[in-house]
C-alpha positions, 0 to 999 in steps of 0.5 A: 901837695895835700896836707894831712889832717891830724884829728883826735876825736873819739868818733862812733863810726867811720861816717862821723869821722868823715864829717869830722875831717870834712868840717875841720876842712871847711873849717880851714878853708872859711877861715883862709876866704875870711882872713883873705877879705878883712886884710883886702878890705883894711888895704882898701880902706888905707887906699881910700885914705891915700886917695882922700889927701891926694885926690890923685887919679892913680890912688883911685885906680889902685883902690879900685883894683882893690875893690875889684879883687875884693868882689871877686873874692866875696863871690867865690866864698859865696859860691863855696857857702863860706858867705851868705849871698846877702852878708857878700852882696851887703859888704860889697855895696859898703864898700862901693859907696865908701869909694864913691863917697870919696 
């Protein structure tokens, strides 16, 4: 189920009411991919604080799923122009040498 949006701008024409919507919808869309991955990334931090204490083999698996869902959903913000190729390829590294630094 689509949900309306509700602007109120006073645009010129039909064409710059378009790009209205469509950027307020992009807009949505990359704050949804951005809020997604800092929450991901703070979970996987804690998991590698756990993983630090306890030096368990399950902790690691844990925050390696993590880091996996993580990719995946970097790459597909990517593929949607919500991050630059180099700003995901970036934080994905960060983020494998802080696991493999543990």
């Amino acid at each position: 189920k689509k949900k309306k949006l509700i602007i109120k701008t006073m645009a010129n024409n039909k064409s710059a009411l378009k790009r209205i919507k469509i950027a307020e919808r992009n807009r949505l869309q990359n704050r949804y991919y951005k809020a997604s991955a800092r929450t991901l990334i703070k979970l996987f931090v804690k998991q590698l604080e756990t993983y630090k204490v306890s030096k368990s083999q399950n902790d690691r698996a844990k925050a390696q799923t993590l880091l996996n869902s993580i990719y995946s959903l970097l790459d597909k913000g990517c593929k949607k122009k919500v991050y630059h190729r180099n700003t995901a390829a970036r934080k994905k590294a960060q983020l494998a040498a802080q696991l493999k630094n543990t």
